[in-house]
N, C-alpha and C positions, 0 to 999 in steps of 0.2 A: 617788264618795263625797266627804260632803266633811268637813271638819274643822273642829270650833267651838274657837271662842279661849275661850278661859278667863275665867271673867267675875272683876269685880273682888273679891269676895270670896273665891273661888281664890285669888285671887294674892294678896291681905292674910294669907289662909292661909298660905302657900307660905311669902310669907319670914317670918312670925311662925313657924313652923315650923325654916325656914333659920338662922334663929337662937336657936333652941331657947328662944324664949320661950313663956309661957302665958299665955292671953289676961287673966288677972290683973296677969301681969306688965307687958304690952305697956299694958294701959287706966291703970296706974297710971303710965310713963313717958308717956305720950300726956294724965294726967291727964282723961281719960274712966270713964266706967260698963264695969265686962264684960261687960253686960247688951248696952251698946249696940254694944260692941264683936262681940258674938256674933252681934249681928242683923244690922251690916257683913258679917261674914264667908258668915251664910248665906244673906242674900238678901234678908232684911225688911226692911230699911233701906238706900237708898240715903245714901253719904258724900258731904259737901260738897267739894266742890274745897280751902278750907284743910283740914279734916279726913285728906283724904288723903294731901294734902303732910306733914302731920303725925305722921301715922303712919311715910309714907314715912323722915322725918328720926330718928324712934326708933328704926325698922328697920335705919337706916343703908342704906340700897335704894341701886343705883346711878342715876345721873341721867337713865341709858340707860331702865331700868325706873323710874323717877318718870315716865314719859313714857306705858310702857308703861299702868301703874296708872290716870293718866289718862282717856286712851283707852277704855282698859274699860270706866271708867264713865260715859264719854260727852262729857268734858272736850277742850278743848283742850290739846295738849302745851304743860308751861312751861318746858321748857328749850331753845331751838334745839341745833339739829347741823348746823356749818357744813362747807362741805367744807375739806379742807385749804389749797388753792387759792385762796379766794374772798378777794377783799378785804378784809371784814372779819378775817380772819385775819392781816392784814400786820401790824399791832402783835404780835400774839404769834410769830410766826415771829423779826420783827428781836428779841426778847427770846430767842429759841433760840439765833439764831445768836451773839448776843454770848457767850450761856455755852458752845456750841461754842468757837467762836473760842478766848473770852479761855482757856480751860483747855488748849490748846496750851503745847508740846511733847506731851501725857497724850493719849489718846485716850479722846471722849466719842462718843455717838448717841443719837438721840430714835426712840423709837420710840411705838404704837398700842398699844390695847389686845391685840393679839395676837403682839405681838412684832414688828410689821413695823418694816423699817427707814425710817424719813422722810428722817432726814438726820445727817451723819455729820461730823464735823472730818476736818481732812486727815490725823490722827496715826492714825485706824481702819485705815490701810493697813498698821499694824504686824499690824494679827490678820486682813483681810478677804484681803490678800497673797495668802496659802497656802492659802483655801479655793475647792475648785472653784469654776468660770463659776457654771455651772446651777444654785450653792445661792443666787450672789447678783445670780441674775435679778427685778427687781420683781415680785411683795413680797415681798423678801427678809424671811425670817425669821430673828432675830439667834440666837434658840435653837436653829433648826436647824442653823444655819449653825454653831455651839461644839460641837454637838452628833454630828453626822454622821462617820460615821466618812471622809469624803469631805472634810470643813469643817476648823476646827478643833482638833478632838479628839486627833491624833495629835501634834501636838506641842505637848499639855498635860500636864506632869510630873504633876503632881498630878489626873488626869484622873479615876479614882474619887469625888476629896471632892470636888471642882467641879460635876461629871456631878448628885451628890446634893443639892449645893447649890443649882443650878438648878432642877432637877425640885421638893425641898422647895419653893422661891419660887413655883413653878408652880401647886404644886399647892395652895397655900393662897391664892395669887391667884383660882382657877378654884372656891374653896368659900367664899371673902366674897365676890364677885361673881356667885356660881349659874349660870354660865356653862357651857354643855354642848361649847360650837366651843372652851373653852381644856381642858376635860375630852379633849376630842378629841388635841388638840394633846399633851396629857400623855400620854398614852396613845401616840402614834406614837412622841413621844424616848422614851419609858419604854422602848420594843421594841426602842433602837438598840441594838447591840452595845456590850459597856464586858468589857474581861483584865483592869480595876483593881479590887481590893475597891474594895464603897462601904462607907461606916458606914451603922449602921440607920437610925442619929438622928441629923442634922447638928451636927457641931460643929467648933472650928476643932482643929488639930492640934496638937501639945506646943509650946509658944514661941508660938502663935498669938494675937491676939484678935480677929480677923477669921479669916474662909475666905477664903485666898490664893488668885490663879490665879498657878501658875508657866509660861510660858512658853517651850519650849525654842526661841530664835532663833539669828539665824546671827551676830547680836551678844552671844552671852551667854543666859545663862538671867536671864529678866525676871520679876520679880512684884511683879505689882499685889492691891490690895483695890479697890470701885465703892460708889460710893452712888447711891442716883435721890431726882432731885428730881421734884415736880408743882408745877402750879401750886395755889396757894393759894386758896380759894372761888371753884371756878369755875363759871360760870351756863352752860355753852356742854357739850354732852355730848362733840365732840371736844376739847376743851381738858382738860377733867376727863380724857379717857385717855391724854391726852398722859403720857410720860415719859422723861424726860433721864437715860442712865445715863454716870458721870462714872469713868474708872480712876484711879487715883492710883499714883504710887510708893512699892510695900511695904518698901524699900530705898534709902541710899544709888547702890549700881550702877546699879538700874533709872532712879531719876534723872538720874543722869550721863549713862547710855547716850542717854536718849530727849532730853537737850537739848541734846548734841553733835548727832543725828542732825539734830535741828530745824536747828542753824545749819549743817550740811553742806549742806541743801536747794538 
């Protein structure tokens, strides 16, 4: 048996759908007809190569699926996907590594669209230390690895709000992007074990204005808050999933602690 790909009107469907617009809505952001938009959709009308780009950019489509949308309808892909490795990649890597780097003593990593880990500064050994081989055998995954009762997880104070914090990031990651393999992935941490209440609804806790990770070490109890950067209009479909998650110090202590550690080195 075999299985037909979805033709381009499906999938104009799918994410007009995905993002809960109506084809009034979408023809009026696209500035088109619904009329003509309707015939895209079911078949009468093949879209132009700009038309679909077009659509794609209202939808906010990933660059991954700009490619896909394409294709369907007989187009050339316009975005490349280079591997991580390839030459062309070496400008953007020495731009990782400087923001690796320069964020030392703090621990940063870049990771894929699924959490894999790419590459890491030398301060990730404060949290990858304690976590079994096996979780961070290639491709390590950074949310399995926090999340595993095996990884991470046991010496996270706060391991309920963090657990939820994650998972929340997760799972609204895996419904702008319509992603079924991070659905997946939501789904396995979701079934790991957690003694911690979580809150229903993420929020940071009394005194907070971030969701802190406290860390129990053998230096002290550490906490951080992370931000992630991307890169800014990217034309490249791995570069667009690139992302740099950066920890910072929640605390005087945790500062101190991690820039004594640095010059002990």
């Amino acid at each position: 048996m075999t299985v037909s790909s979805p033709t381009v009107g499906e999938l104009l469907r799918h994410w007009r759908s995905h993002r809960r617009l109506s084809q009034l809505d979408l023809a009026g952001l696209a500035e088109v007809s619904a009329r003509h938009l309707s015939f895209l959709e079911t078949g009468r009308a093949k879209p132009s190569r700009p038309m679909l780009l077009r659509l794609a950019e209202m939808l906010d489509v990933p660059l991954r699926e700009r490619n896909r949308l394409l294709l369907a309808s007989g187009y050339a892909p316009a975005y490349t996907e280079s591997e991580v490795t390839s030459p062309r990649m070496a400008g953007v890597w020495q731009a990782v590594r400087q923001v690796l780097t320069g964020h030392e003593p703090y621990p940063a990593v870049v990771t894929d669209r699924f959490w894999r880990m790419l590459d890491a500064n030398a301060a990730i050994d404060l949290m990858t230390g304690v976590v079994a081989p096996w979780l961070l055998e290639p491709p390590a995954n950074i949310l399995r690895a926090g999340l595993h009762p095996e990884g991470l997880a046991p010496h996270i104070v706060n391991f309920g709000e963090w657990r939820a914090h994650l998972l929340t990031r997760l799972r609204r990651q895996a419904a702008v992007a319509g992603d079924s393999e991070l659905m997946e992935l939501y789904a396995e941490l979701k079934a790991y074990p957690c003694d911690d209440p979580e809150p229903e609804v993420e929020s940071p806790g009394s005194g907070d204005v971030v969701t802190p990770l406290r860390l129990r070490t053998p230096l002290g109890e550490l906490t951080f808050f992370s931000t992630i950067a991307t890169f800014g209009i990217p034309a490249d479909v791995t570069v667009a999933e690139l992302a740099i998650e950066s920890f910072f110090p929640a605390d005087q202590f945790t500062a101190d602690v991690l820039r004594a550690r640095q010059a002990a080195r």
